[in-house]
N, CA, C and O atoms as CSV, one atom per row, in Angstrom:
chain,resi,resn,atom,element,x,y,z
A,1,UNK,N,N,20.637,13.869,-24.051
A,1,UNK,CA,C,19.733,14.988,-23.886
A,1,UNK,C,C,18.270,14.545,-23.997
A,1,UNK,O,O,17.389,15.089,-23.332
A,2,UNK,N,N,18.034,13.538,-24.859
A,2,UNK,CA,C,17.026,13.176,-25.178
A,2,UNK,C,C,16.062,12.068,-23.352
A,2,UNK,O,O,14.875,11.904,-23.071
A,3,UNK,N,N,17.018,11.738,-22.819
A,3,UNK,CA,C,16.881,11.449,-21.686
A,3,UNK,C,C,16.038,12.509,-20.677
A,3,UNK,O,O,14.957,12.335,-20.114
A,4,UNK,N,N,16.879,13.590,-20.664
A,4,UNK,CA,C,16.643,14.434,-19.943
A,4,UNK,C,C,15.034,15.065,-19.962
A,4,UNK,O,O,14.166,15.336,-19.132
A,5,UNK,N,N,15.184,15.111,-21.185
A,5,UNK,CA,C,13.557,15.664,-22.078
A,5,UNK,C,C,12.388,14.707,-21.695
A,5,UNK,O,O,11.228,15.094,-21.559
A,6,UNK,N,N,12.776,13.505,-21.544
A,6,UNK,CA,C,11.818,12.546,-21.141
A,6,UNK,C,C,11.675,12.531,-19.572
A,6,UNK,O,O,10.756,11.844,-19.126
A,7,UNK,N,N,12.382,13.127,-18.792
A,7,UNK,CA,C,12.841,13.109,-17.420
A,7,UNK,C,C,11.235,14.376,-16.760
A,7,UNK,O,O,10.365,14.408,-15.891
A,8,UNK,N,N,11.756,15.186,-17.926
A,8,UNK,CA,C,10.981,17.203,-18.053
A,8,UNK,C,C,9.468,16.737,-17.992
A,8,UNK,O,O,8.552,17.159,-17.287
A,9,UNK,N,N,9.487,15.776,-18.909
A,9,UNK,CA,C,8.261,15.728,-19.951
A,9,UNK,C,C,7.180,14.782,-18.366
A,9,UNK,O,O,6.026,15.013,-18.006
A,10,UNK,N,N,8.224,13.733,-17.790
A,10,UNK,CA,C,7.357,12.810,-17.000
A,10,UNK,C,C,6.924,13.324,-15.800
A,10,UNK,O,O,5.788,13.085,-15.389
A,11,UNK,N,N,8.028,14.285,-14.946
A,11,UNK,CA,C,7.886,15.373,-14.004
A,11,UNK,C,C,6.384,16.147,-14.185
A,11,UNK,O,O,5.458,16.193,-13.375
A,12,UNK,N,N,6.485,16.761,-15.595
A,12,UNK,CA,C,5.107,17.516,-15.986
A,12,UNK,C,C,4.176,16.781,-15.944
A,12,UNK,O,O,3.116,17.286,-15.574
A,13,UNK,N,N,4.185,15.578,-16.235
A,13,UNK,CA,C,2.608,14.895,-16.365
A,13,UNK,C,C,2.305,14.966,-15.450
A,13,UNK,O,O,1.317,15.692,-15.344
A,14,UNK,N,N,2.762,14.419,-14.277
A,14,UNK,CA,C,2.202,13.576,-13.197
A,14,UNK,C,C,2.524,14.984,-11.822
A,14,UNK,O,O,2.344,14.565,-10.679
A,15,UNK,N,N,2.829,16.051,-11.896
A,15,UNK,CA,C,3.136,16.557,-11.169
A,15,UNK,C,C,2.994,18.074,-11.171
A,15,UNK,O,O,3.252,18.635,-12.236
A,16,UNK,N,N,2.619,18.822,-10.125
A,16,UNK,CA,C,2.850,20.033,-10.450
A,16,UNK,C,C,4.109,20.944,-10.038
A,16,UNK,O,O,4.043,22.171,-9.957
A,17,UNK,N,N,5.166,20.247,-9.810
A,17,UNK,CA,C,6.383,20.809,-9.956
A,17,UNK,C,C,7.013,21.517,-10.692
A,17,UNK,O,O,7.878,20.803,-11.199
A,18,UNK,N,N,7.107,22.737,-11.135
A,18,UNK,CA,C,7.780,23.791,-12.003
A,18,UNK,C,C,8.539,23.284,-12.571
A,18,UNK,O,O,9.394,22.832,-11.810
A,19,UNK,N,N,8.863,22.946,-14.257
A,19,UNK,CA,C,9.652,22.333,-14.440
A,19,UNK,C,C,9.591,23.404,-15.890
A,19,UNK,O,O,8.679,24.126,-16.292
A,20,UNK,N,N,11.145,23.112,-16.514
A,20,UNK,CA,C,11.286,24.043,-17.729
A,20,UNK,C,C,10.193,24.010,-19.054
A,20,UNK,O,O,9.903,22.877,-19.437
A,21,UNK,N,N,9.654,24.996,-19.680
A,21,UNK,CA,C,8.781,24.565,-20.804
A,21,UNK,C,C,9.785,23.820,-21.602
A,21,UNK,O,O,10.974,24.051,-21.381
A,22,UNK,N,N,9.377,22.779,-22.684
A,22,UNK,CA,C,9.754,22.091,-23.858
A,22,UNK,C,C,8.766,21.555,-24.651
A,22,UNK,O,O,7.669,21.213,-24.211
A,23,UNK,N,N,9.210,21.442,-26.149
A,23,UNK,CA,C,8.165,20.987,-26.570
A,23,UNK,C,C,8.006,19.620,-26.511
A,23,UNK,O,O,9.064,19.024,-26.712
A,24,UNK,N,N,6.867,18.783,-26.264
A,24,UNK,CA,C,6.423,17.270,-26.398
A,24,UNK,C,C,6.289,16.860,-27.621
A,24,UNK,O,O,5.294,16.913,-28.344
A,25,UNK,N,N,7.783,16.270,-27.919
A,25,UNK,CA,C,7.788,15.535,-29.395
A,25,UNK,C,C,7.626,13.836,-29.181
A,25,UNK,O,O,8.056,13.183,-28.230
A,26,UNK,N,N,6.952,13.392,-30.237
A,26,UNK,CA,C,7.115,11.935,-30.012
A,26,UNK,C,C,8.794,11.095,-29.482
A,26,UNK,O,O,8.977,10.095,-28.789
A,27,UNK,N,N,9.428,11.692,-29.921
A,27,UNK,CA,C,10.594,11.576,-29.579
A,27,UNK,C,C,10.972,11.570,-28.172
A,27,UNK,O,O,11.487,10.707,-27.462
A,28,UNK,N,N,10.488,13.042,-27.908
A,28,UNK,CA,C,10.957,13.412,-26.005
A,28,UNK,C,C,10.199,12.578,-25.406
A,28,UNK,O,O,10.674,12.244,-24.321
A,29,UNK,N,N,8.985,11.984,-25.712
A,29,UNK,CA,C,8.168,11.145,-24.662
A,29,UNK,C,C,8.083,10.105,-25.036
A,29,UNK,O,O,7.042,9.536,-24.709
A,30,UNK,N,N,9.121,9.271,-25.925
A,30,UNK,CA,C,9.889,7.700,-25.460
A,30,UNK,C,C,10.200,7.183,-24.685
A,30,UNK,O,O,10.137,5.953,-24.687
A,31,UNK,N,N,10.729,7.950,-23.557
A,31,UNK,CA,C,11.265,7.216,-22.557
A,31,UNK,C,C,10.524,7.602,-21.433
A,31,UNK,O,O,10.505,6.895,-20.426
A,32,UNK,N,N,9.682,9.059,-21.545
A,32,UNK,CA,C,9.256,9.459,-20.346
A,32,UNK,C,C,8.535,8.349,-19.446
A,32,UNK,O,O,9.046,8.370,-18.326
A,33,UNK,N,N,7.494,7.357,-19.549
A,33,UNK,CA,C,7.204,6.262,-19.069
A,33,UNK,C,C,8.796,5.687,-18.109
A,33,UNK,O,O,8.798,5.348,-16.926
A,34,UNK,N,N,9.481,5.707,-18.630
A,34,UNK,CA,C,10.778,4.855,-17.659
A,34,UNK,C,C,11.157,5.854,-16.441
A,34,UNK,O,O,11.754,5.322,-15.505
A,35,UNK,N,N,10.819,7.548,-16.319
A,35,UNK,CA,C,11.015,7.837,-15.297
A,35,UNK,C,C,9.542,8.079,-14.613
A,35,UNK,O,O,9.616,9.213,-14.140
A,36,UNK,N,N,8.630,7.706,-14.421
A,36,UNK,CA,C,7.392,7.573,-13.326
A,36,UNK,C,C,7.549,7.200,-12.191
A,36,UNK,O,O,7.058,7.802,-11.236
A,37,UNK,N,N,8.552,5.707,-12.035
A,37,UNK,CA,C,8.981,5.775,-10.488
A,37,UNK,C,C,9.525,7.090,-9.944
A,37,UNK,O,O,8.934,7.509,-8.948
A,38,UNK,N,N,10.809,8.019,-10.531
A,38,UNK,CA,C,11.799,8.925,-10.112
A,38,UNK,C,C,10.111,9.756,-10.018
A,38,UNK,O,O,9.906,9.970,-8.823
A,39,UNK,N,N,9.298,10.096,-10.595
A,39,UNK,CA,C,8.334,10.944,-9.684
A,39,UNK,C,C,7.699,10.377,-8.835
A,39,UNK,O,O,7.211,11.261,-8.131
A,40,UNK,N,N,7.408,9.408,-8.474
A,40,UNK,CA,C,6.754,8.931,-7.372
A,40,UNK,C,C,7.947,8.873,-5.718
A,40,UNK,O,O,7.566,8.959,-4.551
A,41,UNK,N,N,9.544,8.684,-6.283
A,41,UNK,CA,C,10.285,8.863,-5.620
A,41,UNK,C,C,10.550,10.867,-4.857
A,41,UNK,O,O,11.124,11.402,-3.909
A,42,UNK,N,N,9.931,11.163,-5.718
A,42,UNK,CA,C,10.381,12.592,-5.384
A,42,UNK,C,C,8.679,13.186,-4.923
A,42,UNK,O,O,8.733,13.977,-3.981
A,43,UNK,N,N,7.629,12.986,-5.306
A,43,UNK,CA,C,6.571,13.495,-4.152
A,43,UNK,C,C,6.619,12.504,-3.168
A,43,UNK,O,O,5.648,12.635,-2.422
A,44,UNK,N,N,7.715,11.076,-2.680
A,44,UNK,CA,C,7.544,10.696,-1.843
A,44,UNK,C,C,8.700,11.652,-0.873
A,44,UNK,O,O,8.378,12.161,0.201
A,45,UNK,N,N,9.524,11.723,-1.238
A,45,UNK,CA,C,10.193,12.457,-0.568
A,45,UNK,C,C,10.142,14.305,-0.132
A,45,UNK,O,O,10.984,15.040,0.384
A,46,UNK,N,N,8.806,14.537,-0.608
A,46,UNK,CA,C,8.618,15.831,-0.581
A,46,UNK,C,C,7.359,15.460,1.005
A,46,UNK,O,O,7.052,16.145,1.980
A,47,UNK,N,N,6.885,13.815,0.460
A,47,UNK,CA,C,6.223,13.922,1.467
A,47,UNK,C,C,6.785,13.368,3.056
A,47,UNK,O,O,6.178,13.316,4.125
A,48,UNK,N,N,8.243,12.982,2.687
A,48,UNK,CA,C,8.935,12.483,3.916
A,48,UNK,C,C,9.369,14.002,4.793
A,48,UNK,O,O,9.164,14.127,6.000
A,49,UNK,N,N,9.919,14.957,4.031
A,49,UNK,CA,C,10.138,16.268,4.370
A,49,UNK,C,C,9.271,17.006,5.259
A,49,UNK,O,O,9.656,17.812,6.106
A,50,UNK,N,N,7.724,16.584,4.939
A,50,UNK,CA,C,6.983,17.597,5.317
A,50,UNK,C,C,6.889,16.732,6.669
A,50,UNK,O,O,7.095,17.336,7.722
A,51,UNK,N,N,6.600,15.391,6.713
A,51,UNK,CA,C,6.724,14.719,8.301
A,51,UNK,C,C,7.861,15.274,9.018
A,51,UNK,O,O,7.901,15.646,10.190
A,52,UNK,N,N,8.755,15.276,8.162
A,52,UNK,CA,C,10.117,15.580,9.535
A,52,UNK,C,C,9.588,17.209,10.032
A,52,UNK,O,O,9.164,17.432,11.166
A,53,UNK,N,N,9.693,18.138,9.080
A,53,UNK,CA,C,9.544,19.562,9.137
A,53,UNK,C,C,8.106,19.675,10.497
A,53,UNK,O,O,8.192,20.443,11.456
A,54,UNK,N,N,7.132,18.920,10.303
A,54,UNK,CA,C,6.033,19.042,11.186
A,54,UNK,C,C,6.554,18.468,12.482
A,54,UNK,O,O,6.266,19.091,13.504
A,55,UNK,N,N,7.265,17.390,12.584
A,55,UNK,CA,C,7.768,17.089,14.040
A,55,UNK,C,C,8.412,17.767,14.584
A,55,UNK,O,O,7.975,18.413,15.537
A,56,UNK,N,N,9.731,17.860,14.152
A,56,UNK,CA,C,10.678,18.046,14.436
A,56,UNK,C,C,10.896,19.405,14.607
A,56,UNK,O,O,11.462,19.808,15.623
A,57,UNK,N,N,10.382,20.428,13.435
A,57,UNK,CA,C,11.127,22.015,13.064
A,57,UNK,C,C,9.423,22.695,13.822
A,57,UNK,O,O,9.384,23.369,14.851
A,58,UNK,N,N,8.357,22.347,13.109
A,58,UNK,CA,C,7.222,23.116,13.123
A,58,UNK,C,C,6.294,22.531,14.607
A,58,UNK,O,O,5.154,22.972,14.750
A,59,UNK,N,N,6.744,21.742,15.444
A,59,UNK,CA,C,6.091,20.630,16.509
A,59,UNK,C,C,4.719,20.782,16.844
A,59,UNK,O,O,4.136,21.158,17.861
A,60,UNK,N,N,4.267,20.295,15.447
A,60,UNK,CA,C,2.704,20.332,15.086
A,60,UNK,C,C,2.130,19.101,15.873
A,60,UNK,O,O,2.809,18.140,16.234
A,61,UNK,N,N,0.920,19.247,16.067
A,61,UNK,CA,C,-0.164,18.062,16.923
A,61,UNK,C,C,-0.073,16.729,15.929
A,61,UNK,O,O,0.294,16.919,14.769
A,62,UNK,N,N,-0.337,15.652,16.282
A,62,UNK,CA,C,-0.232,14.472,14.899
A,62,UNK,C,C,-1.953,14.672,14.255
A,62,UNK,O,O,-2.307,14.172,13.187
A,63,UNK,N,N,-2.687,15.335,14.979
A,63,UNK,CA,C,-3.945,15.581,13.728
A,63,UNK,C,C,-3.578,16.688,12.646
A,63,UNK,O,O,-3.980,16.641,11.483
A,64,UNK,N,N,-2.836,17.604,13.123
A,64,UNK,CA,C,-2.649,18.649,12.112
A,64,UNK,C,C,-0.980,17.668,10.771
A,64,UNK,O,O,-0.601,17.787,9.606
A,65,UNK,N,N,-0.712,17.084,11.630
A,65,UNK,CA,C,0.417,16.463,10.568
A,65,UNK,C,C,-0.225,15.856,9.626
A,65,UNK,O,O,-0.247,16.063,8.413
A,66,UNK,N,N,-0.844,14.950,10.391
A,66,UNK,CA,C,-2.076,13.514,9.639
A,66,UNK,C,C,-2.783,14.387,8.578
A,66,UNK,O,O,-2.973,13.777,7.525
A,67,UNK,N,N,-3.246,15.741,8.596
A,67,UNK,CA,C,-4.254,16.685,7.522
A,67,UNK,C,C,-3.742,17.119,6.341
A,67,UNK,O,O,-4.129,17.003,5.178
A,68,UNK,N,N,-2.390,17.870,7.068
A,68,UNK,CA,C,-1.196,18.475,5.802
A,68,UNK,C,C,-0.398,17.191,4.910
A,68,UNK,O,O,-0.049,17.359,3.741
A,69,UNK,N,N,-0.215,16.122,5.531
A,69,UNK,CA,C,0.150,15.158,4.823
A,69,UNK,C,C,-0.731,14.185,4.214
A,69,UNK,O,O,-0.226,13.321,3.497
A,70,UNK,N,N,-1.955,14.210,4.401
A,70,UNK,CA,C,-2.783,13.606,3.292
A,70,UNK,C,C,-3.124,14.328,1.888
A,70,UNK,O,O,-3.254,13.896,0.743
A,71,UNK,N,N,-3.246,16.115,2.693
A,71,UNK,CA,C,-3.703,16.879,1.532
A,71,UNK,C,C,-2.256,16.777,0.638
A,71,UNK,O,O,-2.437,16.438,-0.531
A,72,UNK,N,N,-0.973,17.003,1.003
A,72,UNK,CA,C,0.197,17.159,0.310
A,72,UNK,C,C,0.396,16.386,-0.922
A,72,UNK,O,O,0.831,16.957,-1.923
A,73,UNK,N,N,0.108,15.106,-0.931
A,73,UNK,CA,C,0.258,14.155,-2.614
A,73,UNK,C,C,-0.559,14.971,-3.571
A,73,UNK,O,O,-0.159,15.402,-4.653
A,74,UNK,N,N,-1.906,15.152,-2.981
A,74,UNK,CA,C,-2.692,15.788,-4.073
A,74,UNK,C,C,-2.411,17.350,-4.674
A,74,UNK,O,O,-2.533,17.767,-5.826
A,75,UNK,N,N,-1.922,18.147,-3.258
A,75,UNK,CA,C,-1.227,19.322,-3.873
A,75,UNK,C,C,-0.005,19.086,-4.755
A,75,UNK,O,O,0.194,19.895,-5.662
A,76,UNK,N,N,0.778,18.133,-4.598
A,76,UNK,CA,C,1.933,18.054,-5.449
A,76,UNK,C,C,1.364,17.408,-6.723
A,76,UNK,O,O,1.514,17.920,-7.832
A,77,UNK,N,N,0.801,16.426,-6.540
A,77,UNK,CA,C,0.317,15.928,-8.328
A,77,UNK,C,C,-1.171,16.839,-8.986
A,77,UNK,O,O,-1.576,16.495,-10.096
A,78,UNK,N,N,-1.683,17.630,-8.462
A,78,UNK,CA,C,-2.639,18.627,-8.941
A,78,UNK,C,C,-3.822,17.553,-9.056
A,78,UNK,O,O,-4.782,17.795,-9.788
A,79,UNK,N,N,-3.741,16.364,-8.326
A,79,UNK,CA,C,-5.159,15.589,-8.153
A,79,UNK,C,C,-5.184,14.819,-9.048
A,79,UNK,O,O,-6.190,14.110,-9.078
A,80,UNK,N,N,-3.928,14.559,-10.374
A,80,UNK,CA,C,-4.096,13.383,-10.967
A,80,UNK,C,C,-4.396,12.035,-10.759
A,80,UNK,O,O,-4.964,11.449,-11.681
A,81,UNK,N,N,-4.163,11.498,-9.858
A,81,UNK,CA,C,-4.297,10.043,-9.365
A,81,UNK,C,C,-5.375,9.970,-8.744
A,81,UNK,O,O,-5.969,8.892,-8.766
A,82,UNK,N,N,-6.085,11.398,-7.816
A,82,UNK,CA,C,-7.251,11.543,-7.326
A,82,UNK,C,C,-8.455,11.039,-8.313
A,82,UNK,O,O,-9.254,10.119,-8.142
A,83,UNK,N,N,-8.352,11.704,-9.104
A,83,UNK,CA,C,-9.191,12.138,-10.546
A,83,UNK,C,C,-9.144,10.740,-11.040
A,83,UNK,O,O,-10.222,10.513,-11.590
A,84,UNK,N,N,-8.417,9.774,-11.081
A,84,UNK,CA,C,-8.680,8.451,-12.021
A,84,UNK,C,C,-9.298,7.125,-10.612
A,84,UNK,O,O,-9.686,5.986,-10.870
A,85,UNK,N,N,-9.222,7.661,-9.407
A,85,UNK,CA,C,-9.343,6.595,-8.249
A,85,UNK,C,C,-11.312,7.180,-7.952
A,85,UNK,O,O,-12.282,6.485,-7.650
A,86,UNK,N,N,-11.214,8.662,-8.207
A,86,UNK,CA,C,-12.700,8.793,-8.125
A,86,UNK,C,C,-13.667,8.229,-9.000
A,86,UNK,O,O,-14.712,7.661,-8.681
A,87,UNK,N,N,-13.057,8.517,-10.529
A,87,UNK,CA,C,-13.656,7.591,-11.853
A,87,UNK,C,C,-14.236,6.015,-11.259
A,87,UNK,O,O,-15.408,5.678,-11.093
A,88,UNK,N,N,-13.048,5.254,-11.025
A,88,UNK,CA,C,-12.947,3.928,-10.678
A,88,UNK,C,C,-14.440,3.811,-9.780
A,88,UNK,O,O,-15.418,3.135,-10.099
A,89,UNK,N,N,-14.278,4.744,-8.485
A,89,UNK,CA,C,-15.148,4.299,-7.790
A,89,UNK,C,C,-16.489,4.101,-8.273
A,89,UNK,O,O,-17.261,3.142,-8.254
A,90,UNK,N,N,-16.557,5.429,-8.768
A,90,UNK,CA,C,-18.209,5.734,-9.449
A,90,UNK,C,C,-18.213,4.748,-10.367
A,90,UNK,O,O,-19.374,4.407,-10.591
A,91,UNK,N,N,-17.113,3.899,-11.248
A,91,UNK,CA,C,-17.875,2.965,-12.107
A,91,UNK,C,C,-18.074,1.284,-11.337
A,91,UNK,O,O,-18.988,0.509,-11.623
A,92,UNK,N,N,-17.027,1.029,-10.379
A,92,UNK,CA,C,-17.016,-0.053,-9.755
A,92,UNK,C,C,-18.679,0.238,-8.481
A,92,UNK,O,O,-19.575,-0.606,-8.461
A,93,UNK,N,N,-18.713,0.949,-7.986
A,93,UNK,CA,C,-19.874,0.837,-6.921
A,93,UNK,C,C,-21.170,1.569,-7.711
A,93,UNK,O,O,-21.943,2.371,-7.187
A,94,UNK,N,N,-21.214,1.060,-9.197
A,94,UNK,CA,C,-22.808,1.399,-9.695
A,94,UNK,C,C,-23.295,0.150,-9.697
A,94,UNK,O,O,-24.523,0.141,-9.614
A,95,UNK,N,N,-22.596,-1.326,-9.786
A,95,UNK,CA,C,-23.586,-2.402,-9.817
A,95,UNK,C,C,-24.530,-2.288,-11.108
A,95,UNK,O,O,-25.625,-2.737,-11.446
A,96,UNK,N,N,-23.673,-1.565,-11.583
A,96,UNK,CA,C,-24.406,-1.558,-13.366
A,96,UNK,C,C,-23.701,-2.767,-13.856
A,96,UNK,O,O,-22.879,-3.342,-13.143
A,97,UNK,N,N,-24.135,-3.352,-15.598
A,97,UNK,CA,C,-23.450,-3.990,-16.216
A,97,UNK,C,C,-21.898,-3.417,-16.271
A,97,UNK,O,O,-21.166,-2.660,-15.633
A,98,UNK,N,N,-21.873,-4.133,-17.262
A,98,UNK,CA,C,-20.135,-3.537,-17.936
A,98,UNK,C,C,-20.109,-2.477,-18.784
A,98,UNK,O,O,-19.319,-1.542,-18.648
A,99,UNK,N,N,-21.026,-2.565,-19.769
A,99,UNK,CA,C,-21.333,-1.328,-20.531
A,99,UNK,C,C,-21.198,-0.286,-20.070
A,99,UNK,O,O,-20.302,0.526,-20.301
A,100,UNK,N,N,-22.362,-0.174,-19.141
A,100,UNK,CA,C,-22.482,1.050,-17.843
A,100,UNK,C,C,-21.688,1.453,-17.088
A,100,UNK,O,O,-21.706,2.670,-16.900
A,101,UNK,N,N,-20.751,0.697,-16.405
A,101,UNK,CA,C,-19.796,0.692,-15.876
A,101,UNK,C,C,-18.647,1.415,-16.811
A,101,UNK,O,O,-18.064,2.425,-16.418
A,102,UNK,N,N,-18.427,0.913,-17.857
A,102,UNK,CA,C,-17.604,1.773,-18.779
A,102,UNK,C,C,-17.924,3.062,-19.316
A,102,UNK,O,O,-17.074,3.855,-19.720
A,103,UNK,N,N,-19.080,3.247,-19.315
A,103,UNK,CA,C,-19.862,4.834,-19.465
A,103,UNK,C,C,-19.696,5.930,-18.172
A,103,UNK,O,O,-19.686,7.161,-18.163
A,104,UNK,N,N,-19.565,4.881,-17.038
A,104,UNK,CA,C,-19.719,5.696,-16.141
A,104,UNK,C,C,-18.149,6.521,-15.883
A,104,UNK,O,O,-17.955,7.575,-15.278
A,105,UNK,N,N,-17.156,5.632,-16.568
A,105,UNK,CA,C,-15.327,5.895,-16.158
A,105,UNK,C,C,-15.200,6.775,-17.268
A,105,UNK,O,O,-14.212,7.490,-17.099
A,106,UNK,N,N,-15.910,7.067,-18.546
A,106,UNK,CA,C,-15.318,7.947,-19.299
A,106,UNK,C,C,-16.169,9.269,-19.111
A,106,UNK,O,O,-15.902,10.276,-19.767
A,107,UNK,N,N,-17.508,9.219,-17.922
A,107,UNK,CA,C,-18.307,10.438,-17.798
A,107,UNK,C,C,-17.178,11.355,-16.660
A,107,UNK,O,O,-16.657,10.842,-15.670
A,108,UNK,N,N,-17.006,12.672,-17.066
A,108,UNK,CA,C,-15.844,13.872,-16.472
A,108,UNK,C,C,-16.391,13.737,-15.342
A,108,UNK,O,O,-15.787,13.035,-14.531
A,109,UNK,N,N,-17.667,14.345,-14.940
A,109,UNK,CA,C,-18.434,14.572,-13.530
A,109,UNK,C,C,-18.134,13.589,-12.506
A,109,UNK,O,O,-18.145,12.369,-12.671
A,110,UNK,N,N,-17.923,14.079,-11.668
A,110,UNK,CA,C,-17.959,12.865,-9.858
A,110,UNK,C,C,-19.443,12.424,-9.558
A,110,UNK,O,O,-20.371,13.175,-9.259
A,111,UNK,N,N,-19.468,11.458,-9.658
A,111,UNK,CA,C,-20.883,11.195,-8.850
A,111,UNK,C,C,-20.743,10.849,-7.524
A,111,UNK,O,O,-19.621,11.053,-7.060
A,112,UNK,N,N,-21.800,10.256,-6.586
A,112,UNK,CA,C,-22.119,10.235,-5.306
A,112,UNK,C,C,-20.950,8.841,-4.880
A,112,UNK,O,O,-20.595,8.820,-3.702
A,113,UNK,N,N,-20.527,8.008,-5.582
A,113,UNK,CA,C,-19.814,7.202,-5.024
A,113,UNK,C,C,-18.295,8.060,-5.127
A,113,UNK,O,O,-17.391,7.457,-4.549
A,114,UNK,N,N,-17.916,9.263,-5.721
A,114,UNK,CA,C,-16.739,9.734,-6.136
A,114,UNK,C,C,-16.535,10.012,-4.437
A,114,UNK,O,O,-15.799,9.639,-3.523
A,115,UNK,N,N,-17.666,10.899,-4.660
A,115,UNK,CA,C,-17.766,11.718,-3.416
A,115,UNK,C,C,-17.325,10.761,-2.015
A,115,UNK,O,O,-16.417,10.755,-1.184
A,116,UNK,N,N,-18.243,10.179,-2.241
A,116,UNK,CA,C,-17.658,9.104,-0.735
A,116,UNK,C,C,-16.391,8.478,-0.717
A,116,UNK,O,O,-15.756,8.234,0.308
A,117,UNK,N,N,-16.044,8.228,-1.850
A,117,UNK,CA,C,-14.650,7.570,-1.717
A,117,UNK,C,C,-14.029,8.426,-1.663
A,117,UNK,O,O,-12.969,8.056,-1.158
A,118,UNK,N,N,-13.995,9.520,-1.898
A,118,UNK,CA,C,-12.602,10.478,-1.931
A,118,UNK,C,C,-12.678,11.083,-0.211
A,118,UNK,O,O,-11.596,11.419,0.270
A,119,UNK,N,N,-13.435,11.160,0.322
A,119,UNK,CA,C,-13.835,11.659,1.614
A,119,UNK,C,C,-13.642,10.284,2.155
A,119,UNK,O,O,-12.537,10.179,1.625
A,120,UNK,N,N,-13.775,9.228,2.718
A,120,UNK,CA,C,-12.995,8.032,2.988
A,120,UNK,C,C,-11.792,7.455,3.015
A,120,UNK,O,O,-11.288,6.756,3.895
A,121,UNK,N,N,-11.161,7.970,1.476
A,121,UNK,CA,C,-9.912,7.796,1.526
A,121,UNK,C,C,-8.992,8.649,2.421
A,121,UNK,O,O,-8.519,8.186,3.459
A,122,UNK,N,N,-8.667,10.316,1.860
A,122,UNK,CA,C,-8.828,11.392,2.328
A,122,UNK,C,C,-8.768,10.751,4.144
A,122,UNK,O,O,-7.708,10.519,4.725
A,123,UNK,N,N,-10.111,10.575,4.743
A,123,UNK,CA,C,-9.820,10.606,5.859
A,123,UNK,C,C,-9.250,9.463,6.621
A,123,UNK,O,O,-8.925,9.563,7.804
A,124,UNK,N,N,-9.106,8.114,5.754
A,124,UNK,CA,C,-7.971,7.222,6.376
A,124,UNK,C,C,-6.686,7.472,6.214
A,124,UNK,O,O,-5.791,6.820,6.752
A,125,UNK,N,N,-6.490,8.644,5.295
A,125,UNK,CA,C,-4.874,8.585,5.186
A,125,UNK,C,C,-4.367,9.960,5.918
A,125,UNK,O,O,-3.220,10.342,6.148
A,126,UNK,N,N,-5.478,10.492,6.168
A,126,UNK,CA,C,-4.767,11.306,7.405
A,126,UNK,C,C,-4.793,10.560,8.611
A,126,UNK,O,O,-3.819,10.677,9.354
A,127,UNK,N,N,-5.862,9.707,8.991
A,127,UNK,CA,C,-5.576,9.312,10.464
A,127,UNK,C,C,-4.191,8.471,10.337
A,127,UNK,O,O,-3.428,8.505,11.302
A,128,UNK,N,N,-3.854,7.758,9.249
A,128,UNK,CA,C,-3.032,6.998,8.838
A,128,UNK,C,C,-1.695,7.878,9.723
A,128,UNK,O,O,-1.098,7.544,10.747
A,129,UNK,N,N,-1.549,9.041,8.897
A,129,UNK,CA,C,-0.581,9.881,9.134
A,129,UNK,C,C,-0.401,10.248,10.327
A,129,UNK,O,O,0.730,10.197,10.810
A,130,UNK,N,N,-1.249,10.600,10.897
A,130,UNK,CA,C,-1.547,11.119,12.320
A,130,UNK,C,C,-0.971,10.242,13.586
A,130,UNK,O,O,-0.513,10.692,14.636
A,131,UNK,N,N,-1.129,8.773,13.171
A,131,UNK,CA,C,-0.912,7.634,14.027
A,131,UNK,C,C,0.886,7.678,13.610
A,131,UNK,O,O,1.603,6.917,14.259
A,132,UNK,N,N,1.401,8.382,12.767
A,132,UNK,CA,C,3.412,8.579,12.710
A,132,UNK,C,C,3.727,9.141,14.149
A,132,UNK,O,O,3.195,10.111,14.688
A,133,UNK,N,N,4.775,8.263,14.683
A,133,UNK,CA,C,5.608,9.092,15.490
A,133,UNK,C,C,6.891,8.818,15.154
A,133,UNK,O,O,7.815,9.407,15.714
């Protein structure tokens, strides 16, 4: 059971998938770390779904596929991974020391390099998508 709880617990972090309330005991989140792949396996497959569903069922244009499937990771993880790749940027492209650089990854706010990278990324991974047949 205690498995399972760690299963609940890793689903919730990283995801916004409805999953049962429980409480987070040191206990239940022992193992949760060992299922992070099984979520990365399951918004990958939420995002294999939505390719087939757009070809195949919905016979969407490949720009409108390429759009819904870039935005889709971030709707399913509520922008977690977004949120730590924007940090990165803003502290790697200040060309500050290290200090600074480390001030800049624990400041909440996006700055101007967030901005560009997330709008860069964002739009290579839809064309990315777009180029699926």
């Amino acid at each position: 059971m205690k498995l399972l709880y760690s299963c609940i617990i890793a689903i919730s972090m990283y995801s916004r998938i409805p999953m049962p309330q429980i409480q987070w005991t040191k206990e239940r989140m022992k193992h949760a770390l060992c299922f992070f792949p099984l979520v990365g396996l399951i918004q990958g497959l939420f995002l294999a779904l939505w390719l087939w569903l757009a070809e195949e069922v919905f016979r969407l244009s490949p720009a409108m596929t390429g759009l819904w499937a870039a935005a889709l990771p971030v709707l399913i993880t509520g922008g977690i991974h977004m949120d730590g790749f924007l940090d990165t940027m803003d502290g790697v492209c200040s060309y500050g020391d290290r200090e600074k650089k480390l001030e800049i990854l624990k400041d909440p706010r996006a700055g101007a390099f967030a901005v560009i990278g997330c709008g860069t990324y964002l739009l290579f991974y839809a064309a990315l998508f777009s180029e699926l047949d």
